[in-house]
Structure formats: C-alpha cells, structure tokens
N, CA, C and O of each residue as an XYZ file, in Angstrom:
752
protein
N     -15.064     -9.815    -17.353
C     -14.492    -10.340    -16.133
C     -13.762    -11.638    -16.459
O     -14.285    -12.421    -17.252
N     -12.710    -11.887    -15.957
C     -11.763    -13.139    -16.175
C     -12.922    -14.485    -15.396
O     -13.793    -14.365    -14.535
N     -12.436    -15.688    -16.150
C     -13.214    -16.725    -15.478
C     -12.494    -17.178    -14.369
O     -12.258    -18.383    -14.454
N     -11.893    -16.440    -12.970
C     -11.340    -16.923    -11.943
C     -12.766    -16.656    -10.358
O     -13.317    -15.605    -10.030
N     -12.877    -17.614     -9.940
C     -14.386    -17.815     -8.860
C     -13.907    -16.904     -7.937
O     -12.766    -16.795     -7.486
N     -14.808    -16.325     -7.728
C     -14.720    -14.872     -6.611
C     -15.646    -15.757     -5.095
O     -16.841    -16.031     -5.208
N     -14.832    -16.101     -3.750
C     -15.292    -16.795     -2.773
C     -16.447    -16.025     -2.453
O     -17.577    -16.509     -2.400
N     -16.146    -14.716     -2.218
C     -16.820    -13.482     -1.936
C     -17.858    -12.377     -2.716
O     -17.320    -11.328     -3.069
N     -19.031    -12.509     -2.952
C     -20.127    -11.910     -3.672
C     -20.543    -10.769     -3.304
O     -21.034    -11.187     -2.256
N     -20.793     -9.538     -3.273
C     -21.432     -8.679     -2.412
C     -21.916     -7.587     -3.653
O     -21.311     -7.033     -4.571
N     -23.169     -7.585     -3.231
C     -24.599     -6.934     -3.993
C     -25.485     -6.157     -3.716
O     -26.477     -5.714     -4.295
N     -24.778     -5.973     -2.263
C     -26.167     -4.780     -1.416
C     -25.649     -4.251     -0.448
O     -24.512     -4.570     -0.100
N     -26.475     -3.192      0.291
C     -25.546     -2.519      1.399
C     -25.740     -3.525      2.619
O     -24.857     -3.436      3.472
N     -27.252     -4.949      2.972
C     -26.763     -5.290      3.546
C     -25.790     -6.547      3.463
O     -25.878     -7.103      4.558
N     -25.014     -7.150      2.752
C     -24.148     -7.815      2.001
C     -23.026     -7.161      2.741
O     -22.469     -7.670      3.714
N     -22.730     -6.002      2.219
C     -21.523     -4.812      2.445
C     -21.376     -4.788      4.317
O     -20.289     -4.861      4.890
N     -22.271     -4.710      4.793
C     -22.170     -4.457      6.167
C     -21.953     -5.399      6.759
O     -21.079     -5.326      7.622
N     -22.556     -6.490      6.574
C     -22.378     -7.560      7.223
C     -21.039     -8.308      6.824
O     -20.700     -9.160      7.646
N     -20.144     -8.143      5.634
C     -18.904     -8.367      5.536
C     -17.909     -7.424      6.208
O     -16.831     -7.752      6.704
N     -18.362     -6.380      6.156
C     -17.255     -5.214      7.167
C     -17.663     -5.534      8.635
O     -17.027     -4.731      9.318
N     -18.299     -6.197      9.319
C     -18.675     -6.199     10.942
C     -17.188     -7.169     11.160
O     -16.382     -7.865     10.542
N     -17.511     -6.641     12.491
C     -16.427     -6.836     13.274
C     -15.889     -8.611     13.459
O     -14.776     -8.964     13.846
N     -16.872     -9.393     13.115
C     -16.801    -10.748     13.401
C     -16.546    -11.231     12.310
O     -16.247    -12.425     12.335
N     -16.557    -10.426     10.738
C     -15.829    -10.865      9.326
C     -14.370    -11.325      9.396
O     -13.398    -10.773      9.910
N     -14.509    -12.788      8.568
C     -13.404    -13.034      8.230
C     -12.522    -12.498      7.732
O     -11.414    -12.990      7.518
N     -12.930    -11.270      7.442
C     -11.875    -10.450      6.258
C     -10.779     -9.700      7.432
O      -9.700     -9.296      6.999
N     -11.018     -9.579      8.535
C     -10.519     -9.143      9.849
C      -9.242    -10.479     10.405
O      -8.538    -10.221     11.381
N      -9.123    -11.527      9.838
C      -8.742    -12.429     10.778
C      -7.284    -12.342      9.749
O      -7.337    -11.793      8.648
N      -6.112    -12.914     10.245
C      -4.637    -12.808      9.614
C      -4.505    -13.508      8.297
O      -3.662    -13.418      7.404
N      -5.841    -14.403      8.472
C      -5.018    -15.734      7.379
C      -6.319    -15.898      5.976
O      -6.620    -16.850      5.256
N      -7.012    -13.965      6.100
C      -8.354    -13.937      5.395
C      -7.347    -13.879      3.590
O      -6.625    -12.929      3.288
N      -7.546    -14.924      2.815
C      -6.876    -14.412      1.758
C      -8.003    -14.967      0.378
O      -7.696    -15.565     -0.654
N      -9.505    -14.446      0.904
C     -10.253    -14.980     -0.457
C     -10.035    -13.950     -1.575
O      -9.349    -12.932     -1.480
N     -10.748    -14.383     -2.690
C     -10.743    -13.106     -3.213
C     -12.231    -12.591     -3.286
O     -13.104    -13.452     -3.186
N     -12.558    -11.463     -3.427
C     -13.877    -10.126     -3.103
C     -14.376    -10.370     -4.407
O     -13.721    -11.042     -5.203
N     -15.443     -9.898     -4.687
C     -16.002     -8.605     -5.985
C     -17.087     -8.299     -5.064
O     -17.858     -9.024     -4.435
N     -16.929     -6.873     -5.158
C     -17.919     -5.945     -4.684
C     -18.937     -5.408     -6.516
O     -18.281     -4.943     -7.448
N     -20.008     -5.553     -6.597
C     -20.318     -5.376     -7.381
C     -21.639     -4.419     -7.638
O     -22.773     -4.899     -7.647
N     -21.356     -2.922     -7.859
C     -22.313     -2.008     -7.384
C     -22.023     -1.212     -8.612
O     -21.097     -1.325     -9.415
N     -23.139     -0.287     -8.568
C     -23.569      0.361    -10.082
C     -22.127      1.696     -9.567
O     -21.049      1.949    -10.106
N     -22.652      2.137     -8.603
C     -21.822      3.531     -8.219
C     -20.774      3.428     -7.287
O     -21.084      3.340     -6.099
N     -19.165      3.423     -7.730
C     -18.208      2.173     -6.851
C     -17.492      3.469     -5.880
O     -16.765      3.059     -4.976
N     -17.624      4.780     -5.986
C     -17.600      6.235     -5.699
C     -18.141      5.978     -4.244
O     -17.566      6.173     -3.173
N     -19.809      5.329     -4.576
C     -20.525      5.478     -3.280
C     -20.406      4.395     -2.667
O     -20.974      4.529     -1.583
N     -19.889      3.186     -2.789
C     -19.535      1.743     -1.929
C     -18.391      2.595     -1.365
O     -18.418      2.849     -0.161
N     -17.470      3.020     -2.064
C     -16.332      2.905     -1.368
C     -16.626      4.070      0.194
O     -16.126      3.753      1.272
N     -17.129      4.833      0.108
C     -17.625      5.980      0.624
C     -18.404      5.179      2.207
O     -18.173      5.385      3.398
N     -19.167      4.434      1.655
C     -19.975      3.452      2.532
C     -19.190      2.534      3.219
O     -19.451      2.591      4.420
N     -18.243      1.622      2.925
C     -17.067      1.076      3.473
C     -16.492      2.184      4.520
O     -16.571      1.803      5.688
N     -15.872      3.610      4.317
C     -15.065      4.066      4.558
C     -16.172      4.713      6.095
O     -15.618      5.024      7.150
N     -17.458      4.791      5.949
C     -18.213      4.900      7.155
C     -18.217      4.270      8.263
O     -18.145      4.668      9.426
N     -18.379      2.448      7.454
C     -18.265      1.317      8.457
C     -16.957      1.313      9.243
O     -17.046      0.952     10.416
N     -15.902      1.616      8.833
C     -14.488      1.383      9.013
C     -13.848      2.924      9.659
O     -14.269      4.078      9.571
N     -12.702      2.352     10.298
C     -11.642      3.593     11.113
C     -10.879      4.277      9.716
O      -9.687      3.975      9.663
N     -11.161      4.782      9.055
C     -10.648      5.615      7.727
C      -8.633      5.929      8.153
O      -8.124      6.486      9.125
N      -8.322      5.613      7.559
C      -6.637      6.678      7.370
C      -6.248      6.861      6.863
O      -5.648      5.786      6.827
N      -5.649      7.604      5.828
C      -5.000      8.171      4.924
C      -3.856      8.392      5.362
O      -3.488      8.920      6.411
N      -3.024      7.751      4.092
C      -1.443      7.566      4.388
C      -1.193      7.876      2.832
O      -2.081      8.025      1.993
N       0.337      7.950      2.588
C       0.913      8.486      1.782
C       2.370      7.806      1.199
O       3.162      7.424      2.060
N       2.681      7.672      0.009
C       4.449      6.251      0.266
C       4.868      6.764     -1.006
O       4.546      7.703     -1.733
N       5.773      5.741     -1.024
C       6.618      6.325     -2.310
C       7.109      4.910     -2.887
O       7.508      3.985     -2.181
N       7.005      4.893     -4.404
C       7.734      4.135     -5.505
C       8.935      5.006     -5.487
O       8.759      6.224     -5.502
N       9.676      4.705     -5.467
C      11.175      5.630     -5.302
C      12.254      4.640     -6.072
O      12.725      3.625     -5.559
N      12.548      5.115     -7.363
C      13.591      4.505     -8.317
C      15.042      5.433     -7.758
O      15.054      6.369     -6.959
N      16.188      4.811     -8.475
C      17.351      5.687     -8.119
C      17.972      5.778     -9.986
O      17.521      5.334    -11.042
N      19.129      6.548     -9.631
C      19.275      6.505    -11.206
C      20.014      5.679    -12.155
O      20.669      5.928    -13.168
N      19.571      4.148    -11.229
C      19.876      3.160    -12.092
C      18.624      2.274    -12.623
O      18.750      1.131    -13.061
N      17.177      3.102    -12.497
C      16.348      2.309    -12.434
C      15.864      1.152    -11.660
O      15.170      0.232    -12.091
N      16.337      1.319    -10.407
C      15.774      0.206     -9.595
C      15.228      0.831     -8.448
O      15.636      1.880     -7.948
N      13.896     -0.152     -7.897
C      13.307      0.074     -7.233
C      13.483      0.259     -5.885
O      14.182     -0.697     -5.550
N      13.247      0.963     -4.865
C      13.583      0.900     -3.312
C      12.754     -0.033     -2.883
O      11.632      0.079     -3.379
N      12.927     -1.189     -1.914
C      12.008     -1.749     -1.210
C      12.481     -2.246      0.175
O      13.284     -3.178      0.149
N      12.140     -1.809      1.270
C      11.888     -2.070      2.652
C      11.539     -3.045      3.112
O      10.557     -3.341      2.432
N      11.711     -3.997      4.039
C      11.697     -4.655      4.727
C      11.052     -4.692      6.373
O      11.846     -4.974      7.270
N       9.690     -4.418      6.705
C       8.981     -4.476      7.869
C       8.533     -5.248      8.234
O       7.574     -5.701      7.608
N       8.972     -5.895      9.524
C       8.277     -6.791     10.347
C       8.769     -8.098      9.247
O       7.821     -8.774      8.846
N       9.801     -8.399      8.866
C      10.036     -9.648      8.062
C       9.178     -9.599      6.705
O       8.902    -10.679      6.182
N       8.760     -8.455      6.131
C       7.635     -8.492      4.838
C       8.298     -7.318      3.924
O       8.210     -6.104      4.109
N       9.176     -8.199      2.603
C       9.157     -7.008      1.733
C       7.819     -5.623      1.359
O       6.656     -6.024      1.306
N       8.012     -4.486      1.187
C       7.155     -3.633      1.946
C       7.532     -2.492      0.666
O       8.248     -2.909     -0.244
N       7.038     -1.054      0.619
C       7.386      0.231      0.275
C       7.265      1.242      1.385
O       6.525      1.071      2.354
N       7.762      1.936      1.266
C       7.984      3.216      2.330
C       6.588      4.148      2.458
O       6.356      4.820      1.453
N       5.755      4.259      3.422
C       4.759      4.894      3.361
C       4.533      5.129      5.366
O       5.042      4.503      6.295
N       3.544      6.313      5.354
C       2.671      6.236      6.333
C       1.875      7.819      6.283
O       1.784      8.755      5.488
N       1.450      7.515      7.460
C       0.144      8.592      7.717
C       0.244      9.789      7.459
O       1.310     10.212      7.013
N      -0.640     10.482      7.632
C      -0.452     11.791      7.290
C      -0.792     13.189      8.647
O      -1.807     13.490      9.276
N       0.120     13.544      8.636
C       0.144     14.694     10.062
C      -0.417     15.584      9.503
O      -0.467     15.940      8.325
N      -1.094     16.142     10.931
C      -2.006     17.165     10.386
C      -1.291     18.417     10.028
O      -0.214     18.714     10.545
N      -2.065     19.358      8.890
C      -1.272     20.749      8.112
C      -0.349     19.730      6.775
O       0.431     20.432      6.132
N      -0.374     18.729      6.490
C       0.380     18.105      5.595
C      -0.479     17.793      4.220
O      -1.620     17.331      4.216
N       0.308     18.142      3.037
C      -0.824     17.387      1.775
C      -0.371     16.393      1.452
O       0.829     16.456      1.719
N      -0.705     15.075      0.839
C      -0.185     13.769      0.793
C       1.057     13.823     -0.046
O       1.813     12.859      0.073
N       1.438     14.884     -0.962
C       2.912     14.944     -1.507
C       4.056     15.164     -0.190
O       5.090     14.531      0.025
N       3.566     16.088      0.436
C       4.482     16.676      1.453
C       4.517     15.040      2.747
O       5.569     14.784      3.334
N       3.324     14.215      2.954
C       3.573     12.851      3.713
C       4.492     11.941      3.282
O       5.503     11.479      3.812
N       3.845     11.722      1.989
C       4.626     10.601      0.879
C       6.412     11.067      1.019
O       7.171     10.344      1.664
N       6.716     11.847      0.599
C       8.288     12.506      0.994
C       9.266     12.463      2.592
O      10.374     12.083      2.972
N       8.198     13.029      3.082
C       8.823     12.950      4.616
C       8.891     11.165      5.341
O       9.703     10.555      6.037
N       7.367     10.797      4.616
C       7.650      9.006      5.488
C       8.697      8.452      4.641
O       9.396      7.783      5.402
N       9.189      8.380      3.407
C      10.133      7.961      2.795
C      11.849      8.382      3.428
O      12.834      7.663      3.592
N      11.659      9.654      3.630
C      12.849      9.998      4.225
C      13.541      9.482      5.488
O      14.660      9.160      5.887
N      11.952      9.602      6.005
C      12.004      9.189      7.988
C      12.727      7.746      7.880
O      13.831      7.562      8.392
N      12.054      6.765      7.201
C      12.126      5.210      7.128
C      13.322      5.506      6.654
O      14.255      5.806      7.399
N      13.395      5.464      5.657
C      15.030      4.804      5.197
C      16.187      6.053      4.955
O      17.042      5.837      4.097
N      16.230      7.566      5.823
C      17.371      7.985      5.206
C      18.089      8.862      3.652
O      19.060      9.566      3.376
N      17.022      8.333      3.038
C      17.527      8.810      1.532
C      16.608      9.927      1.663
O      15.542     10.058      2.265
N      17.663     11.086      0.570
C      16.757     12.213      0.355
C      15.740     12.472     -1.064
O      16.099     12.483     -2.241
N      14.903     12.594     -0.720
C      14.095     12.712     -2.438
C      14.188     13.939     -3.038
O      13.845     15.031     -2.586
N      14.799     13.603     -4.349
C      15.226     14.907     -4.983
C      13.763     14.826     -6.225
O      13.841     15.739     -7.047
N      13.059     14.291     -6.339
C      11.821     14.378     -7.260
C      10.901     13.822     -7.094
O      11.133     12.616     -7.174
N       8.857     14.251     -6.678
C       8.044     13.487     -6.716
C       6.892     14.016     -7.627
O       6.349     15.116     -7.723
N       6.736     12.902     -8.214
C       5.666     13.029     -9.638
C       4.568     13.487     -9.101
O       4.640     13.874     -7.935
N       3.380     13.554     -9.754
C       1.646     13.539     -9.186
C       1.798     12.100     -8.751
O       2.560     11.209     -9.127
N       0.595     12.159     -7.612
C      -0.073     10.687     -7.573
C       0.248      9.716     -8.740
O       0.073     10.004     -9.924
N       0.648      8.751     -8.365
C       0.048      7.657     -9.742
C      -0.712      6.605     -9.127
O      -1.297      6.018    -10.037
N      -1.025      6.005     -7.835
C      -1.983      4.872     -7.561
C      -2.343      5.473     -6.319
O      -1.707      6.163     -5.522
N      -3.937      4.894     -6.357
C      -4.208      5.317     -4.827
C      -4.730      3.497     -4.575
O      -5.529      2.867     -5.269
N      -4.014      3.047     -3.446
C      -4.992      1.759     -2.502
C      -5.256      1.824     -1.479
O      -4.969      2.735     -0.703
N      -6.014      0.623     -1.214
C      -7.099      0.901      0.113
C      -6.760     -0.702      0.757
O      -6.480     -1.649      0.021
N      -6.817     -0.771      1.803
C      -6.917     -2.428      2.446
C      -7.360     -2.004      3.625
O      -7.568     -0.840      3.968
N      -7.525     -3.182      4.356
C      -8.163     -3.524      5.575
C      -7.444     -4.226      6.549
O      -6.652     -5.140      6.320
N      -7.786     -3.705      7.795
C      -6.886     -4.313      8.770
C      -7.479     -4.119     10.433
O      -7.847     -2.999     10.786
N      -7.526     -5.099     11.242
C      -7.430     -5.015     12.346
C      -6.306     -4.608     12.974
O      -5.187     -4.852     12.523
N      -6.638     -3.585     14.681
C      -6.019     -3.154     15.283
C      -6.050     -3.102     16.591
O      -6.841     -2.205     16.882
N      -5.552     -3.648     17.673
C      -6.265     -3.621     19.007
C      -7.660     -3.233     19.034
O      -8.179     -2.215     19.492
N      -8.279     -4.458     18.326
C      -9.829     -4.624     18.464
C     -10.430     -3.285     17.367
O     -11.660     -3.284     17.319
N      -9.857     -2.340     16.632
C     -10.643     -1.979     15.811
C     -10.421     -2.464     14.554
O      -9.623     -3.355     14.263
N     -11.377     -1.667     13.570
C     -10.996     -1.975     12.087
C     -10.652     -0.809     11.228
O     -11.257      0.248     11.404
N      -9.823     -0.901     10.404
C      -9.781     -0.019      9.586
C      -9.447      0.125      8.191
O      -9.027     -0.802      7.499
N      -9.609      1.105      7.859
C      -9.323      1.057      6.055
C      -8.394      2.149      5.612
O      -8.591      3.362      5.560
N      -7.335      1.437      5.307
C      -6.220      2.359      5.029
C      -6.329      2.993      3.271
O      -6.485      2.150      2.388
N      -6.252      4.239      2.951
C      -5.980      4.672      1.631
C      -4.844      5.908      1.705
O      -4.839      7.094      2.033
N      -3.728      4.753      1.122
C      -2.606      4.944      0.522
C      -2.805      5.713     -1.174
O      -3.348      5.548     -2.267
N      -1.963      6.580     -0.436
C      -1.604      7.748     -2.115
C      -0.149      7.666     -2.411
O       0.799      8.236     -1.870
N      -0.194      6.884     -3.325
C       1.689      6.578     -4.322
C       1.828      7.229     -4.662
O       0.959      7.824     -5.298
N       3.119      7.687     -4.512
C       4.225      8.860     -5.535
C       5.220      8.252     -5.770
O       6.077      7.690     -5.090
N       4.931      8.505     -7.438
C       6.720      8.195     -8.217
C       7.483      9.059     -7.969
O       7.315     10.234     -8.297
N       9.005      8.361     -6.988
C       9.675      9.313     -6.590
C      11.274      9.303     -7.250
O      11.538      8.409     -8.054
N      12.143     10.137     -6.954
C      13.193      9.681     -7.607
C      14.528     10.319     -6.433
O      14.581     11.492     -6.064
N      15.540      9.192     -5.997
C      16.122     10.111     -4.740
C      17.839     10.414     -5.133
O      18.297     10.007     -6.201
N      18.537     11.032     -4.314
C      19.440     11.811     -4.616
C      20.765     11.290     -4.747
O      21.768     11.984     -4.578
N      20.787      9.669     -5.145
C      21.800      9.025     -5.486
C      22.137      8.852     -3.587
O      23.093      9.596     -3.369
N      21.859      8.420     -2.750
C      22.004      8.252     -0.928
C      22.884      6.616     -1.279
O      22.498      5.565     -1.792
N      24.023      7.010     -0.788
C      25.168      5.927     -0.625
C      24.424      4.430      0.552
O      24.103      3.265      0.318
N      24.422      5.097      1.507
C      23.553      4.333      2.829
C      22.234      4.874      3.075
O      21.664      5.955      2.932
N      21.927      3.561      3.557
C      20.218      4.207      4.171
C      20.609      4.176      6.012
O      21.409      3.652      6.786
N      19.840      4.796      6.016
C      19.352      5.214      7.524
C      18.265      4.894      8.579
O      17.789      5.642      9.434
N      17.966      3.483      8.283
C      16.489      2.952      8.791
C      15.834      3.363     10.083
O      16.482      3.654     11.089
N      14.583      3.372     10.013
C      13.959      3.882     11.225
C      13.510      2.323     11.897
O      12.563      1.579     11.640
N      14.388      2.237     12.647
C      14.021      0.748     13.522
C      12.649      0.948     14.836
O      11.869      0.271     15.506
N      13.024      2.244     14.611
C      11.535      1.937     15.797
C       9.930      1.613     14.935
O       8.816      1.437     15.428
N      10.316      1.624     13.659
C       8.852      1.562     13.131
C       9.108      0.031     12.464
O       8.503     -0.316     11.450
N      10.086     -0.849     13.162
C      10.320     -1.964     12.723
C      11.237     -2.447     11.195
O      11.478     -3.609     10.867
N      11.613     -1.258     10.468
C      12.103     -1.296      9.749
C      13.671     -2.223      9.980
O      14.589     -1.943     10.751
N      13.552     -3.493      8.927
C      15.110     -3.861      9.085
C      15.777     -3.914      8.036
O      16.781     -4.405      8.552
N      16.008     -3.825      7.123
C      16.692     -3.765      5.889
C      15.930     -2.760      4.175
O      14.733     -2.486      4.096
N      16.412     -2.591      3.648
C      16.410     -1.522      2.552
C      17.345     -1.786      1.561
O      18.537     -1.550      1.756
N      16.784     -2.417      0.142
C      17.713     -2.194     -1.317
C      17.342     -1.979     -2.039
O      16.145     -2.259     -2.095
N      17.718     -1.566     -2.782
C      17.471     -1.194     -4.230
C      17.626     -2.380     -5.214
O      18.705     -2.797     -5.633
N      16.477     -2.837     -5.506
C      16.013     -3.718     -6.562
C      15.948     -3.245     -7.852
O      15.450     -2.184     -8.230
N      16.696     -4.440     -8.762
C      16.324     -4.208    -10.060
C      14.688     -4.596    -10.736
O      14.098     -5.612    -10.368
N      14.207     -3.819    -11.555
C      12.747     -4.076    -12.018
C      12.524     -6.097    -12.269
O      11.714     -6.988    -12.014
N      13.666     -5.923    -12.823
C      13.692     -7.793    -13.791
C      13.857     -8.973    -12.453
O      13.669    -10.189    -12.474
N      14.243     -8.147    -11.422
C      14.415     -8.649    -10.173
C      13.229     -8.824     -9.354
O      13.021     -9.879     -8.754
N      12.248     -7.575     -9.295
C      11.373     -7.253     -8.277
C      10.593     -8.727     -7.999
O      10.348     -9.015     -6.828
N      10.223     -9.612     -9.021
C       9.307    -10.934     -9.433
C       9.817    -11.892     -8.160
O       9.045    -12.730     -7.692
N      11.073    -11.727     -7.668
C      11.763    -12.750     -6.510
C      11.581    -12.575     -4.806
O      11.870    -13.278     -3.837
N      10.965    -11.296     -4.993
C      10.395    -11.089     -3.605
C       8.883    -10.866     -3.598
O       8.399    -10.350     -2.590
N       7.919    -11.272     -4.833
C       6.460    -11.084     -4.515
C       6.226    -12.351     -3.222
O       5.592    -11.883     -2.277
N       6.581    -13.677     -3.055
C       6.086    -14.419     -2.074
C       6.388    -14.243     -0.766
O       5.846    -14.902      0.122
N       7.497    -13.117     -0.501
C       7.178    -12.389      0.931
C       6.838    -11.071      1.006
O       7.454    -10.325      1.767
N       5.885    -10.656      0.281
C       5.515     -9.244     -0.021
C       4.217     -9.068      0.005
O       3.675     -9.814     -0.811
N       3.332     -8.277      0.699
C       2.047     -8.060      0.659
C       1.053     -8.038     -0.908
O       1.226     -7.017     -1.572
N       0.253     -8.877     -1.383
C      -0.484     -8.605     -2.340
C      -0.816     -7.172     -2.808
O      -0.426     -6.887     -3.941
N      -1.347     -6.415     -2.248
C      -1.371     -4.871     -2.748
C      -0.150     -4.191     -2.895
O      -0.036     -3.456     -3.876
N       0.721     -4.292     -2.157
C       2.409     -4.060     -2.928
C       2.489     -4.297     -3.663
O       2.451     -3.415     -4.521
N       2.703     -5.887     -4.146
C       2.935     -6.193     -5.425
C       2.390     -5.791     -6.772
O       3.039     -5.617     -7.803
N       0.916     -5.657     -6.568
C       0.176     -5.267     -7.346
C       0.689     -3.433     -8.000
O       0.582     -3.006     -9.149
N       1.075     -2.917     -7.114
C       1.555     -1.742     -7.137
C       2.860     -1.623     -8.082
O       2.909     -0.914     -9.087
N       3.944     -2.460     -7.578
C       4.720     -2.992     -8.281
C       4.442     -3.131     -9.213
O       4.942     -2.262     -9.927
N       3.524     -4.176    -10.028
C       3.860     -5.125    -11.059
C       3.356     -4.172    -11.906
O       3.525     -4.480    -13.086
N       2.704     -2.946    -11.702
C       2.041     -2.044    -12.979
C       3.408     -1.369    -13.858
O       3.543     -1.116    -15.055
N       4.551     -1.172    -12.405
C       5.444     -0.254    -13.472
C       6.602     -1.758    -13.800
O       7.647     -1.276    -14.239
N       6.704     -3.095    -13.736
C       7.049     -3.548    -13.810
C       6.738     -3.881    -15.975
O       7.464     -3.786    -16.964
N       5.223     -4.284    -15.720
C       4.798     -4.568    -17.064
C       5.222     -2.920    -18.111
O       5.588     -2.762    -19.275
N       4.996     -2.166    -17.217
C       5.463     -0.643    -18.267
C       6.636     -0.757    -18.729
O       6.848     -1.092    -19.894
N       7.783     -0.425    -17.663
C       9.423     -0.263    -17.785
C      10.087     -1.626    -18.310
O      11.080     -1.571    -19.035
N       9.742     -2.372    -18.078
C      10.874     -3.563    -18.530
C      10.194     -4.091    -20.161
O      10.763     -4.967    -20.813
C-alpha cells in the first residue's frame, strides 16, 4: 500500500453500514476523503454495499476516432464520458453503444469487450445509490458533427488528444479520470 493516510477505515460490516446510512458524509456534494475498505473477500463487500444501496447498472464508452483521440462530453459544466443505464431486454454492449450514440450523434462502427467496470455513489431526491458502470473501447465512424442530446444536459463534445486529456482532469470527475489515465499511461 502507498504511504498516502486513508481519512476513512472500514473493517467490518458494522463499519460498512454505518458509512453507507443515509446521514454519511459520503452522501453530501463536497464528500472528497479518500476510503479503504479493507476485507478478506472484496466479491462479498461489494455485494453487501450493493444491498445497502439503490443498485444501477449503466454502460459508456471510451470512444477514440481515427486519429487517436479521445471523445469527451461535457454535462452539467463537468468534462464527462458518454454513458447511461441500461433498458430492459438490453446487454451492456448493446447500452454502452446506443447511450453513446443518443448523447452525442456519432455512429460506432467498433466495440471491444468490457475493459473497466466502476462503481460510485450518489444521492438522489433523498435516495442513495451505487452506480456500476461497464466501459467499452469504442471506435466511431469518422462523424463530421456531433448531435448532442441537450435534454440530458449535454453541452459540448470534442475529440481530445491523449497528450491533451491531462488539461481537463480539474473539471472532470475523479473516476473519469481515473478511467482515462489507464489508457493514457498505455497509448502515449
């Protein structure tokens, strides 16, 4: 483990519960400690979390074009990636594709297997929930213009270079970035 202080300790299920209740800081806008959950079987925490919490499964896309640069979205004023939920009769390849399309317009002409799955947390008109997002490396059909879906708040869409991506992590969600920076350290 790196020597950086973890605010947050958790060692037991009641540890675990009492950080997921509804009156946890981890619920409030401006919660930015950092965690370690630290359990023998991380299969069955996560499982246990996903009890306490409103579960959703969503689906997005890393979507390069064929200049090697990245797509990234713009929601609610927060550099972002293209993702959302999953309708029912859908498998998360067939979500990941269609929310990419819906949002911005471009057509995807290629999506890999999975390559990351994340999870975060979030309040919602008084509930909680735990989102797990399934990434697909995607690749789209050379799309001149995008086509944004403004009702889902979407306002802008470019295509970033990799050597570039580093200039929008401070308005970009931490688990984005993180997402990011894996094919960042690969490709460049």
């Amino acid at each position: 483990m790196d020597d950086k202080k973890f605010e947050v300790l958790i060692q037991n299920d009641e540890e675990l519960e009492r950080f997921f209740d509804a009156s946890s800081s981890l619920f409030l806008p401006e919660f930015n400690e950092k965690i370690l959950i630290a359990y023998k079987d991380a299969n069955e925490t996560l499982e246990h979390i996903k009890r306490l919490l409103n579960h959703v499964i969503a689906a997005g896309g890393i979507v390069f074009n064929q200049n090697n640069e990245v797509l990234l979205i713009k929601r609610k004023g927060v550099w972002d990636l293209p993702k959302g939920k999953c309708e029912e009769g859908e498998n998360l390849r067939q979500t990941a594709i269609r929310e990419v399309e819906e949002e911005t317009g471009i057509k995807i002409e290629t999506a890999a297997e999975q390559a990351v799955v994340t999870y975060h947390c979030y309040r919602m008109q008084g509930k909680r929930f735990i989102k797990e997002t399934h990434w697909f490396e995607m690749g789209d059909t050379c799309t001149e213009e995008f086509q944004l879906q403004k009702d889902e708040g979407i306002e802008e869409a470019k295509w970033v270079p990799l050597n570039e991506l580093e200039n929008y992590k401070e308005n970009m969600y931490p688990m984005i970035w993180s997402v990011l920076e894996s094919y960042i350290n690969e490709l460049i």
